[in-house]
VEXGUMAR-249196 format. One record per atom (N, C-alpha, C, CB): atom name; x, y, z; residue in one letter; residue number from 1. Coordinates in nm, 2 decimals, always signed. Last residue first. Glycine has a CB too. Example, Ala and Ser with C-alpha at 12.3 -4.5 7.8 and 13.67 -1.06 7.14 Angstrom:
<pts>
+-------+--------+--------+--------+---------+-----+
! atomo !     px !     py !     pz ! residuo ! num !
+-------+--------+--------+--------+---------+-----+
!     N !  +1.28 !  -0.22 !  +0.71 !       S !   2 !
!    CA !  +1.37 !  -0.11 !  +0.71 !       S !   2 !
!     C !  +1.29 !  +0.00 !  +0.79 !       S !   2 !
!    CB !  +1.41 !  -0.06 !  +0.57 !       S !   2 !
!     N !  +1.32 !  -0.57 !  +0.78 !       A !   1 !
!    CA !  +1.23 !  -0.45 !  +0.78 !       A !   1 !
!     C !  +1.32 !  -0.33 !  +0.78 !       A !   1 !
!    CB !  +1.13 !  -0.45 !  +0.90 !       A !   1 !
+-------+--------+--------+--------+---------+-----+
</pts>
This chain:
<pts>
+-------+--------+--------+--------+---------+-----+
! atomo !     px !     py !     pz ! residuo ! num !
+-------+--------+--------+--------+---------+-----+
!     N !  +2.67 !  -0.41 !  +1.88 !       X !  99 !
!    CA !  +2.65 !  -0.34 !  +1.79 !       X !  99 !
!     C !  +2.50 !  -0.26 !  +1.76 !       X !  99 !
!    CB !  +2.68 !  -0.43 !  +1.70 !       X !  99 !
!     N !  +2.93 !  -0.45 !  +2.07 !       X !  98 !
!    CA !  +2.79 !  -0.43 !  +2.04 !       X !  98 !
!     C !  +2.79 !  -0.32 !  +1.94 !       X !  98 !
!    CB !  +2.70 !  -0.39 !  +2.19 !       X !  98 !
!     N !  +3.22 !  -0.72 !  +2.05 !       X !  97 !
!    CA !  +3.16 !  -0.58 !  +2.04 !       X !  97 !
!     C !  +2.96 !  -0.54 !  +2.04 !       X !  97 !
!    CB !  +3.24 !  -0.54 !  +1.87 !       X !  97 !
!     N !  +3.41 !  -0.87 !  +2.24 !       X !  96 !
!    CA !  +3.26 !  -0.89 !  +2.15 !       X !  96 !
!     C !  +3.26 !  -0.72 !  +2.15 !       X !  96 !
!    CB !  +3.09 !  -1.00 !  +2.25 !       X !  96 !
!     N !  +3.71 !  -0.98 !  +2.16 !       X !  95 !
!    CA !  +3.64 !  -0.97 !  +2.28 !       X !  95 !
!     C !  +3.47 !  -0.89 !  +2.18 !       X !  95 !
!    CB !  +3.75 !  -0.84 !  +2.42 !       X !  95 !
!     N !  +3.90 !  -1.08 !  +1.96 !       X !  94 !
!    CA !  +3.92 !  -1.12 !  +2.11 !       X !  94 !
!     C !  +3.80 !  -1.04 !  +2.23 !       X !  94 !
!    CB !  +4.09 !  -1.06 !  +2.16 !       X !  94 !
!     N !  +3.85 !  -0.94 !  +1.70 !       X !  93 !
!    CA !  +3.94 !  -0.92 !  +1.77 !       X !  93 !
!     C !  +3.99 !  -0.97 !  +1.93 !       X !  93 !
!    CB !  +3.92 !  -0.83 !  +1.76 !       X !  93 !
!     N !  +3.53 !  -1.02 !  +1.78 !       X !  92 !
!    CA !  +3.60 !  -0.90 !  +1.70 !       X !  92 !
!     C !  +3.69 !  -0.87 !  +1.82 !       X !  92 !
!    CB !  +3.50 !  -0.75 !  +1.64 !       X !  92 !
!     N !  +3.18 !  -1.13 !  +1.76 !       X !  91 !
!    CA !  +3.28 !  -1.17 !  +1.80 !       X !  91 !
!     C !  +3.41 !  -1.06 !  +1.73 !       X !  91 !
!    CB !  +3.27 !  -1.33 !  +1.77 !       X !  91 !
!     N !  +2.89 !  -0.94 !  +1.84 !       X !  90 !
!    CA !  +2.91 !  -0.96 !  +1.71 !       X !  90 !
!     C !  +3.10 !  -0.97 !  +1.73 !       X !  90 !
!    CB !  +2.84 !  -0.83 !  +1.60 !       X !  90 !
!     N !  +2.58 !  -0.86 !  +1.96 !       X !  89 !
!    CA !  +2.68 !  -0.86 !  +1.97 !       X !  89 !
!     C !  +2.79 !  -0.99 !  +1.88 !       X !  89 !
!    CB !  +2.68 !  -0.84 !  +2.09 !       X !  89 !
!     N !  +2.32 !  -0.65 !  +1.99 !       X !  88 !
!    CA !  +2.34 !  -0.76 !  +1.88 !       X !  88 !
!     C !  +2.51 !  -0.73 !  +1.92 !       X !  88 !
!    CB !  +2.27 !  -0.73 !  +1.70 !       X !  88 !
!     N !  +2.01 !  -0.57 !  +2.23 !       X !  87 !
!    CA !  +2.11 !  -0.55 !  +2.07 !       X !  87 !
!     C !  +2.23 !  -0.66 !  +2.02 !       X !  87 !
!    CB !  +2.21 !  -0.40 !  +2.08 !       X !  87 !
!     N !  +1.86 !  -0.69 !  +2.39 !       X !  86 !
!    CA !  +1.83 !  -0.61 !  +2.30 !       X !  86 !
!     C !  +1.92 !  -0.56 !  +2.20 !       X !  86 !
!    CB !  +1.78 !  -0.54 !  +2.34 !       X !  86 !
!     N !  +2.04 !  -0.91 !  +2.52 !       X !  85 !
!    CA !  +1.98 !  -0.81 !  +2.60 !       X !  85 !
!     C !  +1.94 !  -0.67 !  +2.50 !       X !  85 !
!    CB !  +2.10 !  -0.78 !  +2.71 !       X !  85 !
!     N !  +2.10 !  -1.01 !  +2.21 !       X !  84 !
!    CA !  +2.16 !  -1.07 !  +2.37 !       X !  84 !
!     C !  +2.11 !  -0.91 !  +2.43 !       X !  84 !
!    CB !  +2.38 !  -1.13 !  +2.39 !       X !  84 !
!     N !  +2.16 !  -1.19 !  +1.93 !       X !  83 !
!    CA !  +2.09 !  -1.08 !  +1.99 !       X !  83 !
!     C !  +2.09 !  -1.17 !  +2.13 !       X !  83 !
!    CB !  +1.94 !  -1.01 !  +1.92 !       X !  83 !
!     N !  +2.47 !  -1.22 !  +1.77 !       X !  82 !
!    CA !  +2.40 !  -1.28 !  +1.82 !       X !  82 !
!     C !  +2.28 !  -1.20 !  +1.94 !       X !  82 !
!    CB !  +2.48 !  -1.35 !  +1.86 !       X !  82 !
!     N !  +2.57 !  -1.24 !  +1.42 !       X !  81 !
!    CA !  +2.60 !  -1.17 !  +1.50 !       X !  81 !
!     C !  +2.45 !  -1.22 !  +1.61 !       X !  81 !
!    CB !  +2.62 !  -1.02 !  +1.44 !       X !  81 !
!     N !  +2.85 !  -1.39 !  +1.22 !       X !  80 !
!    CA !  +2.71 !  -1.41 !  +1.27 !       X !  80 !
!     C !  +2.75 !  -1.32 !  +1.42 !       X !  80 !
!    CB !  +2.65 !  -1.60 !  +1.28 !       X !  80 !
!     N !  +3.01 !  -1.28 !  +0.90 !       X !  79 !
!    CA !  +2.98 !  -1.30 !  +1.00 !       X !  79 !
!     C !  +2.84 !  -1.31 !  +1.08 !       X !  79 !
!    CB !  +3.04 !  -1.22 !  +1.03 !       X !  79 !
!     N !  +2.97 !  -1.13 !  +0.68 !       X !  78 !
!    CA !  +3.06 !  -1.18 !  +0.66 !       X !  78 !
!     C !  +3.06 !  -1.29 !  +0.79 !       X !  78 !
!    CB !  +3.17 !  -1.09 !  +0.63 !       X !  78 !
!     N !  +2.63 !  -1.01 !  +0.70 !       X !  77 !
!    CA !  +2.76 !  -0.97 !  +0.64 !       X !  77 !
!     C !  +2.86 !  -1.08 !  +0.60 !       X !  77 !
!    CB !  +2.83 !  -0.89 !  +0.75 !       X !  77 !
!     N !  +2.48 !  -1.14 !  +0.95 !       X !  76 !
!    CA !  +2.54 !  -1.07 !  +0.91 !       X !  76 !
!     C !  +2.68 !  -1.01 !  +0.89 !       X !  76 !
!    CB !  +2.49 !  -1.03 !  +0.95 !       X !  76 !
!     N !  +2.25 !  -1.34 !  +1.07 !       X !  75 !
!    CA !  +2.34 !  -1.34 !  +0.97 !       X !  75 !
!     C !  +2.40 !  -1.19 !  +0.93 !       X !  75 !
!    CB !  +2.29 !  -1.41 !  +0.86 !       X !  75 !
!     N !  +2.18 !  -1.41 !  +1.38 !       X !  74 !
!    CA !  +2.15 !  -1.31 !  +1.27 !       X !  74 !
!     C !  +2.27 !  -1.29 !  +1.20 !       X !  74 !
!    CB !  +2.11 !  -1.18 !  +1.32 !       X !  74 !
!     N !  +2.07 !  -1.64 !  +1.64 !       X !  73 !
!    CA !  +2.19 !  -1.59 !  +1.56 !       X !  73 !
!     C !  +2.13 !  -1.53 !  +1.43 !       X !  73 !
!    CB !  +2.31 !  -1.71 !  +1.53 !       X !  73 !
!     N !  +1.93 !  -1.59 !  +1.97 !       X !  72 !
!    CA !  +1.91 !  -1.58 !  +1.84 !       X !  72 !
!     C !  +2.01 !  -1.56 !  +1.76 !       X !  72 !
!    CB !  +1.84 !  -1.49 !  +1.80 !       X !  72 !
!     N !  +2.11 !  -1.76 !  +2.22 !       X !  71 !
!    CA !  +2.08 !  -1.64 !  +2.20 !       X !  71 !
!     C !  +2.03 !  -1.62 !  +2.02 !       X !  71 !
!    CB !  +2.21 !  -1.57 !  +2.25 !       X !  71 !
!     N !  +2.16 !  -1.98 !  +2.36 !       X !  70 !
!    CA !  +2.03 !  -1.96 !  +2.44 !       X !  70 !
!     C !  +2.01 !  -1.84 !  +2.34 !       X !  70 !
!    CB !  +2.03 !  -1.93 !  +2.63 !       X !  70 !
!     N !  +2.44 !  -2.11 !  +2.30 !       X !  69 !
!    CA !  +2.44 !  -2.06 !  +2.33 !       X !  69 !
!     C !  +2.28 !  -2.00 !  +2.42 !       X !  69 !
!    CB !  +2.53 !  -2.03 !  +2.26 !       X !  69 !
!     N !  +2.41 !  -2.29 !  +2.02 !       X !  68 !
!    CA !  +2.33 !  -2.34 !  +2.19 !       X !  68 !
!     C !  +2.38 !  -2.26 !  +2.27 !       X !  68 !
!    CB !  +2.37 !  -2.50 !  +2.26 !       X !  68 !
!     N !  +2.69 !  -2.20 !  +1.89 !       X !  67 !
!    CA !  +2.60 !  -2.29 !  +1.92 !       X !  67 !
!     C !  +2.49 !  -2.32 !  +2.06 !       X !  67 !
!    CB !  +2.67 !  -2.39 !  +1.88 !       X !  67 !
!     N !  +2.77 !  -1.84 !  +2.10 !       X !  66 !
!    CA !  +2.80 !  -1.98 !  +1.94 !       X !  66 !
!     C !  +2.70 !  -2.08 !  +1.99 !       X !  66 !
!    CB !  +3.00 !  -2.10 !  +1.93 !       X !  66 !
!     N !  +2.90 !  -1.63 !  +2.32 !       X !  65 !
!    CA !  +2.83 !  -1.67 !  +2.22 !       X !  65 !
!     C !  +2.87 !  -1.79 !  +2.10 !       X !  65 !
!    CB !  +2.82 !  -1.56 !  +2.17 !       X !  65 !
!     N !  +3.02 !  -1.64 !  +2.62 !       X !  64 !
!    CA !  +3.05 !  -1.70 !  +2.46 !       X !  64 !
!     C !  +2.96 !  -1.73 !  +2.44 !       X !  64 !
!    CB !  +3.13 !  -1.79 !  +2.42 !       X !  64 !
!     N !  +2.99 !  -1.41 !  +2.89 !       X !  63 !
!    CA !  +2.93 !  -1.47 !  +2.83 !       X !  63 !
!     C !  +2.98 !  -1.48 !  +2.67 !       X !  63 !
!    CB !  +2.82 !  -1.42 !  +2.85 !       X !  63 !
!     N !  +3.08 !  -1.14 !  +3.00 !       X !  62 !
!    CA !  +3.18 !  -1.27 !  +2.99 !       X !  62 !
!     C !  +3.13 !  -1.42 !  +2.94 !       X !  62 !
!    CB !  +3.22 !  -1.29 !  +3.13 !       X !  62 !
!     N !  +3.18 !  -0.83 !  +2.92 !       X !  61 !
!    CA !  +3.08 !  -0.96 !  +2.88 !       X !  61 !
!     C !  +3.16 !  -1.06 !  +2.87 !       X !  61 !
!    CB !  +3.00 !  -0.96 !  +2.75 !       X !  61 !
!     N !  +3.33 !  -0.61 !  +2.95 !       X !  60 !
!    CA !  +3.28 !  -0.70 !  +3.05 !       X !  60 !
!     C !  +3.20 !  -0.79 !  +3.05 !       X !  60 !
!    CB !  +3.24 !  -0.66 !  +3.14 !       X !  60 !
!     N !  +3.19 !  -0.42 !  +2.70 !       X !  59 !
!    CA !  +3.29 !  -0.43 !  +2.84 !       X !  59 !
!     C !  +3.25 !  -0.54 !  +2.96 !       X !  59 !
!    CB !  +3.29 !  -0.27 !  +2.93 !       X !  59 !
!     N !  +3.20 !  -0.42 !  +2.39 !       X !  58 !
!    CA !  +3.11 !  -0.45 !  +2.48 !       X !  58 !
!     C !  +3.16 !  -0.52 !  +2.62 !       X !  58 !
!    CB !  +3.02 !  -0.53 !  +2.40 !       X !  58 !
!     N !  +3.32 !  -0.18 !  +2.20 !       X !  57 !
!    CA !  +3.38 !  -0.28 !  +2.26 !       X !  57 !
!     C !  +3.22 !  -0.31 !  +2.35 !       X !  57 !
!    CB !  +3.54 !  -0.22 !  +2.35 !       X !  57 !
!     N !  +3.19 !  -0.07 !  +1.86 !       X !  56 !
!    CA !  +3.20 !  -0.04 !  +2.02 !       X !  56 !
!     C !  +3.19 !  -0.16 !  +2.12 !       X !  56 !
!    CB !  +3.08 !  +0.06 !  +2.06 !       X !  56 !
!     N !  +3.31 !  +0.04 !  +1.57 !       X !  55 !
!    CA !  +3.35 !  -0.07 !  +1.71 !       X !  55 !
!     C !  +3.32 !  -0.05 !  +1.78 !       X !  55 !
!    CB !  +3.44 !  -0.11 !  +1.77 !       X !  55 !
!     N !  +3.19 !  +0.15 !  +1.26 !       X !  54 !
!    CA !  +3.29 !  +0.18 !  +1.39 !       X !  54 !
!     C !  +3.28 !  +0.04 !  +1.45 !       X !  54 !
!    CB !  +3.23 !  +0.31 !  +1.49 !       X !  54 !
!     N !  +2.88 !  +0.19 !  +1.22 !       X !  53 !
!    CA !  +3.04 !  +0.24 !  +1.19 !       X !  53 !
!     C !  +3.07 !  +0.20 !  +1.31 !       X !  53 !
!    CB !  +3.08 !  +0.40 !  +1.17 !       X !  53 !
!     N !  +2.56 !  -0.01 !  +1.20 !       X !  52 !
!    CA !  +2.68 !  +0.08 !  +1.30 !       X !  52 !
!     C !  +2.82 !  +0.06 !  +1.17 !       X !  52 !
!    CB !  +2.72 !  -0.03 !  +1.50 !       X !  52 !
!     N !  +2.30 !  +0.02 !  +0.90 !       X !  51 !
!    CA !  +2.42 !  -0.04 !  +0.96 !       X !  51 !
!     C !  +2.52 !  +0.03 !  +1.10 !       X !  51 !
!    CB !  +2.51 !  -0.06 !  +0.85 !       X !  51 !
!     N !  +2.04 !  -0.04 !  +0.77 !       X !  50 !
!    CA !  +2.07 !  +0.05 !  +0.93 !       X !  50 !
!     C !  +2.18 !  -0.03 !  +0.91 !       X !  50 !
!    CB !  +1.98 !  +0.03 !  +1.10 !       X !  50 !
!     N !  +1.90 !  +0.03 !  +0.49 !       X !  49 !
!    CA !  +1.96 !  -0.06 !  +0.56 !       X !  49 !
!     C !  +2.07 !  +0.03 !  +0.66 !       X !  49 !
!    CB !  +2.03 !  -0.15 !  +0.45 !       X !  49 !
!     N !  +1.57 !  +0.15 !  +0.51 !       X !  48 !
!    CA !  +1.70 !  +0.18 !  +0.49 !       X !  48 !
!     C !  +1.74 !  +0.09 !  +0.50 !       X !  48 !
!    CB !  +1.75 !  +0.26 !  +0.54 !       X !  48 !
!     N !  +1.23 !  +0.16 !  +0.29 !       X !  47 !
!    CA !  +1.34 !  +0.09 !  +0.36 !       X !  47 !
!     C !  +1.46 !  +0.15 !  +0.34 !       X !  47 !
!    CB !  +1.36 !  -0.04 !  +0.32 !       X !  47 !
!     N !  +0.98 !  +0.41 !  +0.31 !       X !  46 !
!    CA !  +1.08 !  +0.32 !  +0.22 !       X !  46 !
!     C !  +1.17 !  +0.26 !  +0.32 !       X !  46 !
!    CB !  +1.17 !  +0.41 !  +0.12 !       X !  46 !
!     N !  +0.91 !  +0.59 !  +0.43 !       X !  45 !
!    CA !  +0.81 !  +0.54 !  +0.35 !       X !  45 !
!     C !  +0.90 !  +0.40 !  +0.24 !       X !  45 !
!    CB !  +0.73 !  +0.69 !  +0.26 !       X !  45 !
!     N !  +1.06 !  +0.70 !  +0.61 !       X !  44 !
!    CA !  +1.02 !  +0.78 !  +0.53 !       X !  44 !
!     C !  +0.97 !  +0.68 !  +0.45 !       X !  44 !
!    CB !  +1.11 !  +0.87 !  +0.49 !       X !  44 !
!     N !  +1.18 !  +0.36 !  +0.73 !       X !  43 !
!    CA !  +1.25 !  +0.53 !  +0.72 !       X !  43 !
!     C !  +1.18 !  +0.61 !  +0.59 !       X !  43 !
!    CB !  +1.45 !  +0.53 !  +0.67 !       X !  43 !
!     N !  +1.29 !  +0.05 !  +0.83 !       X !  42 !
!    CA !  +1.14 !  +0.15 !  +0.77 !       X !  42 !
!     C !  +1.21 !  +0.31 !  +0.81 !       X !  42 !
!    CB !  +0.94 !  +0.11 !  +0.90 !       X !  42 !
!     N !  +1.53 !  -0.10 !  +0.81 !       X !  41 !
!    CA !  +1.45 !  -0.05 !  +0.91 !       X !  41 !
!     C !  +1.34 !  +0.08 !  +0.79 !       X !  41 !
!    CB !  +1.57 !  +0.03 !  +1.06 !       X !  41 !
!     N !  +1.73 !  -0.40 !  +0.78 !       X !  40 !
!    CA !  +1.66 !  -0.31 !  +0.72 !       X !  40 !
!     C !  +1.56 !  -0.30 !  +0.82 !       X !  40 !
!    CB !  +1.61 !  -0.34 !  +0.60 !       X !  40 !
!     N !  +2.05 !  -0.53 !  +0.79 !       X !  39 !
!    CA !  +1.96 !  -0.49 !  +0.83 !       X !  39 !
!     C !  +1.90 !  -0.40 !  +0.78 !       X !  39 !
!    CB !  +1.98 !  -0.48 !  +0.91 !       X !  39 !
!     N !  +2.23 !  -0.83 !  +0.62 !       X !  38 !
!    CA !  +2.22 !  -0.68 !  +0.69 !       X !  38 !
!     C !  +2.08 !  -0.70 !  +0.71 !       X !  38 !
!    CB !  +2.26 !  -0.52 !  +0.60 !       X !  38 !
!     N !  +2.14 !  -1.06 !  +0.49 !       X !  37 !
!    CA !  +2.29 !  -1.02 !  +0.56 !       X !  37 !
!     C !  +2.28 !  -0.86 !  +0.62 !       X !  37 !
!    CB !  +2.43 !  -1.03 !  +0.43 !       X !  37 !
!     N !  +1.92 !  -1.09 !  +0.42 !       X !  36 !
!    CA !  +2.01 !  -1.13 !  +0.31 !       X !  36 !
!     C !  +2.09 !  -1.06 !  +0.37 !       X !  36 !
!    CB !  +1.99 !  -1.10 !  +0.15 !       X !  36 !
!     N !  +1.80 !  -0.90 !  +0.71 !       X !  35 !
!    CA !  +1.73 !  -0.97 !  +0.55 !       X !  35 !
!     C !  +1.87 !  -1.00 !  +0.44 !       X !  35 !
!    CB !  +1.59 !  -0.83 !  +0.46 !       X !  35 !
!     N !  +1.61 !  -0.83 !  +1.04 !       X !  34 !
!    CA !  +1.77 !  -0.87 !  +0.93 !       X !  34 !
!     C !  +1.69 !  -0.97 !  +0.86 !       X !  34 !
!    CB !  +1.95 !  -0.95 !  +1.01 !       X !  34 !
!     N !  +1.52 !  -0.55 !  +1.05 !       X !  33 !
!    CA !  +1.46 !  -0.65 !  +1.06 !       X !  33 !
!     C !  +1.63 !  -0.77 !  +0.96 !       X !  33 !
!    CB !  +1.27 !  -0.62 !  +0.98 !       X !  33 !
!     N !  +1.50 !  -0.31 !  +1.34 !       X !  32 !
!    CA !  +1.55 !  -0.34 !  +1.20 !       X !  32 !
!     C !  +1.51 !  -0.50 !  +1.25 !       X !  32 !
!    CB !  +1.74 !  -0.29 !  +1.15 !       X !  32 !
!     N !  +1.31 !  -0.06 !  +1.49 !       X !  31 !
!    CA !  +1.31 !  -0.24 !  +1.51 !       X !  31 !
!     C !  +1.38 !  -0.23 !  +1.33 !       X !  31 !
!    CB !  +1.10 !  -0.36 !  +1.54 !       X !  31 !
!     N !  +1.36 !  +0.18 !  +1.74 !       X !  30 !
!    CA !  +1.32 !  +0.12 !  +1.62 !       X !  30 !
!     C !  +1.35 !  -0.01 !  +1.61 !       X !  30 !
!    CB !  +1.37 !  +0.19 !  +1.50 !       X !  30 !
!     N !  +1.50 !  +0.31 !  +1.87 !       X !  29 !
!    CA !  +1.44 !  +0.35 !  +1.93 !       X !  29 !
!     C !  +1.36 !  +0.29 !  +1.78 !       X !  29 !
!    CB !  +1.47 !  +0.47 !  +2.00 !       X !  29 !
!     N !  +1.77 !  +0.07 !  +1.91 !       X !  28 !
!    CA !  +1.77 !  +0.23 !  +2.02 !       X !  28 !
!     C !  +1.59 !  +0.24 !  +1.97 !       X !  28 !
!    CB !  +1.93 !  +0.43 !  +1.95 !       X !  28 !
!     N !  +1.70 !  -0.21 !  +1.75 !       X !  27 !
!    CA !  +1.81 !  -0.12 !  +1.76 !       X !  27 !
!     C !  +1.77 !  +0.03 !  +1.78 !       X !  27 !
!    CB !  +1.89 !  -0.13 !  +1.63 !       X !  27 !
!     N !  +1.62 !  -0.54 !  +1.78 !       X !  26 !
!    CA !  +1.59 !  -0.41 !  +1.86 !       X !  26 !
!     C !  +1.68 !  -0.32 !  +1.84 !       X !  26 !
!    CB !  +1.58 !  -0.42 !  +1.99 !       X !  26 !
!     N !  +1.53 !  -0.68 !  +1.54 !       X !  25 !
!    CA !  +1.66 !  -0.71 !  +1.59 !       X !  25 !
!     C !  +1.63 !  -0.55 !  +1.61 !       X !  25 !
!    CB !  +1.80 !  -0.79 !  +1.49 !       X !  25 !
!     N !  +1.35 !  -1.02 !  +1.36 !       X !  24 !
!    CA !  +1.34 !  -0.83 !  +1.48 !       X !  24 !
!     C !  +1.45 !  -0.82 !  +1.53 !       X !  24 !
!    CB !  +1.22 !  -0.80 !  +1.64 !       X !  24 !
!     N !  +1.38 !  -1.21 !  +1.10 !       X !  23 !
!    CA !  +1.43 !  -1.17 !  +1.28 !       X !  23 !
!     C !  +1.43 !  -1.00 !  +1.30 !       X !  23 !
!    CB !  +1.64 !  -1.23 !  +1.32 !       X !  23 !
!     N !  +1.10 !  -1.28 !  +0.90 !       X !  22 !
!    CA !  +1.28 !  -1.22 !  +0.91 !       X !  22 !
!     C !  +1.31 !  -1.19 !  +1.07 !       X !  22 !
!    CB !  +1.30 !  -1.03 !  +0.80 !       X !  22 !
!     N !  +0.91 !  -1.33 !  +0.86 !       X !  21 !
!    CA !  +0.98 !  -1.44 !  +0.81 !       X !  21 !
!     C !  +1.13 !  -1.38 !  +0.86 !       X !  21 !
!    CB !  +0.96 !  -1.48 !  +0.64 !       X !  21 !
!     N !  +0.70 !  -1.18 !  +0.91 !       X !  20 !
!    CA !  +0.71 !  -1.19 !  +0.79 !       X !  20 !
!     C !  +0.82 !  -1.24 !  +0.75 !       X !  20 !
!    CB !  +0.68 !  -1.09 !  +0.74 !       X !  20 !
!     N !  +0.57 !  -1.14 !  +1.19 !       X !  19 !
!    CA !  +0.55 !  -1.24 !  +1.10 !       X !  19 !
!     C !  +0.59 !  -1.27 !  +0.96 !       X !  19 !
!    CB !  +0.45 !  -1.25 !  +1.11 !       X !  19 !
!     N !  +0.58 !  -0.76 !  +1.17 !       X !  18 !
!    CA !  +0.57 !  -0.88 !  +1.25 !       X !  18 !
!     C !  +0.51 !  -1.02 !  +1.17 !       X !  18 !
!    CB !  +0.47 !  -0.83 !  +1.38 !       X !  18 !
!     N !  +0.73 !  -0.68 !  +0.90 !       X !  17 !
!    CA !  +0.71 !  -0.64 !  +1.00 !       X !  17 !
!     C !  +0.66 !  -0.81 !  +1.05 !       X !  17 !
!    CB !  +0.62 !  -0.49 !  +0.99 !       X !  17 !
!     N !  +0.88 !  -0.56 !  +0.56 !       X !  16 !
!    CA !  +0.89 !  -0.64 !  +0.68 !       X !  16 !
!     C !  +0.78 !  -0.62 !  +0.78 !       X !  16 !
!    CB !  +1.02 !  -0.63 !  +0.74 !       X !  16 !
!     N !  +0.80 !  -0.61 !  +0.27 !       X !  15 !
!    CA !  +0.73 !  -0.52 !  +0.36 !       X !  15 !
!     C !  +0.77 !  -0.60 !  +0.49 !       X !  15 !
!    CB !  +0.56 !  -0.49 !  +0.34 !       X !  15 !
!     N !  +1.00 !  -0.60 !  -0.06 !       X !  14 !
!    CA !  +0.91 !  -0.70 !  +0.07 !       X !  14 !
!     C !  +0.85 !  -0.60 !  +0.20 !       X !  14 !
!    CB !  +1.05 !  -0.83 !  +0.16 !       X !  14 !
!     N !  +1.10 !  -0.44 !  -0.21 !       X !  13 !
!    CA !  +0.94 !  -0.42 !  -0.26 !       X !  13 !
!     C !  +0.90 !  -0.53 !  -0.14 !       X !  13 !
!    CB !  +0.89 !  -0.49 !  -0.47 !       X !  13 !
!     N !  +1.37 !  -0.23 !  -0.28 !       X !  12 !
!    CA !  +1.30 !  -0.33 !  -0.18 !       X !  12 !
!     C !  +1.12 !  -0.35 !  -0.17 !       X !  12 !
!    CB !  +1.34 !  -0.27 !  -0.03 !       X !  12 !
!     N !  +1.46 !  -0.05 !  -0.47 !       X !  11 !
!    CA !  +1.38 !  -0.17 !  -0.54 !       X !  11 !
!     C !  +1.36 !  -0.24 !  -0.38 !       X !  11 !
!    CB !  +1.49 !  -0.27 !  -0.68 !       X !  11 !
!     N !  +1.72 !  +0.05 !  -0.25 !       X !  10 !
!    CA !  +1.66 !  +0.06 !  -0.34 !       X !  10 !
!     C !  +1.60 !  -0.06 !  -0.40 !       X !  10 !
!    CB !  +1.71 !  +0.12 !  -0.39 !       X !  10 !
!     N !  +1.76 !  +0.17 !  +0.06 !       X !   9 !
!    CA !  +1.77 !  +0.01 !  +0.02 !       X !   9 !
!     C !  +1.67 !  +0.01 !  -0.10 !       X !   9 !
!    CB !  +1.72 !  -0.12 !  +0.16 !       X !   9 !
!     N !  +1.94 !  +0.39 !  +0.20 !       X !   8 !
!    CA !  +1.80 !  +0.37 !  +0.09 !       X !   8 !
!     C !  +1.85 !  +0.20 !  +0.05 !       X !   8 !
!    CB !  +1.80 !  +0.51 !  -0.08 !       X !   8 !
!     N !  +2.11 !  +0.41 !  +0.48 !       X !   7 !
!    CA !  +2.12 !  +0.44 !  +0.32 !       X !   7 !
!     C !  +2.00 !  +0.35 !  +0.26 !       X !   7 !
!    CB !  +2.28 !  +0.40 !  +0.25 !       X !   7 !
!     N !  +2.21 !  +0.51 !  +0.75 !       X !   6 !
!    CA !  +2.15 !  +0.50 !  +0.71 !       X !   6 !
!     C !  +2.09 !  +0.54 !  +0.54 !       X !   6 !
!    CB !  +2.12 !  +0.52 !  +0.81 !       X !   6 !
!     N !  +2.51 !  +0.44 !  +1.00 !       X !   5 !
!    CA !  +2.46 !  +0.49 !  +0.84 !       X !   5 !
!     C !  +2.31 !  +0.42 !  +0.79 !       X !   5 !
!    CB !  +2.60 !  +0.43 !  +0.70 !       X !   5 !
!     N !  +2.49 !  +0.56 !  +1.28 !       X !   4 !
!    CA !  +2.49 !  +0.44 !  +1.23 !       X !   4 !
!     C !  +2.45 !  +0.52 !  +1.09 !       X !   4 !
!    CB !  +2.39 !  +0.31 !  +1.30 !       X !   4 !
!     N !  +2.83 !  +0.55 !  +1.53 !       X !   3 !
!    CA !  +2.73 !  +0.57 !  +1.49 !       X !   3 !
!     C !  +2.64 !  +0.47 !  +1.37 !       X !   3 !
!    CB !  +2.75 !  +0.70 !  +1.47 !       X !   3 !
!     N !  +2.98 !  +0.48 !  +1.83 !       X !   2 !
!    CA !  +2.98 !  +0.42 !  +1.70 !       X !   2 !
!     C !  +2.84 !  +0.53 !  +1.70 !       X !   2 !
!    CB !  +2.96 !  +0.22 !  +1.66 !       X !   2 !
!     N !  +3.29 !  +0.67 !  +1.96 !       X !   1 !
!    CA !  +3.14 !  +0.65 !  +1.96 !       X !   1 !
!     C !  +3.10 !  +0.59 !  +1.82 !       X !   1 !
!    CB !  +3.07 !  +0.79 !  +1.99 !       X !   1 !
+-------+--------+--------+--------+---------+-----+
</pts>
């Protein structure tokens, strides 16, 4: 089971939310916003950066993501990860994982 670390994104003085230049990226029961390669979500009056642990395989997607695919791409990390039916799946090892 992935879970997700949630750690203080210190000195963040930008204020994401609707229109403020950064991609919404729907994660369970909140909106992270991806900024300089990860993700940040509003937590106690301050920004975290939401990341998942772990791998969780995304079964049976037979849909390739990449160029002109139809799907938003979100820089993350080391890698581009692509939002597709509200969360974000992210190429690994031969088959896509959700993240």
């Amino acid at each position: 089971m992935t879970t997700t670390q949630h750690h203080e994104h210190a000195a963040h003085t930008h204020a994401h939310g609707p229109g403020c230049g950064h991609t919404e990226v729907p994660h369970g029961d909140h909106l992270d916003y991806a900024h300089d390669g990860h993700l940040h979500r509003e937590h106690g009056g301050h920004w975290d950066e939401c990341e998942p642990t772990g791998h969780a395989t995304h079964a049976a997607h037979e849909h390739r993501h990449g160029e002109g695919c139809g799907h938003a791409r979100v820089a993350h990390g080391d890698h581009v990860d692509y939002l597709h039916d509200g969360h974000r799946h992210a190429a690994h090892d031969g088959h896509w994982d959700d993240h």
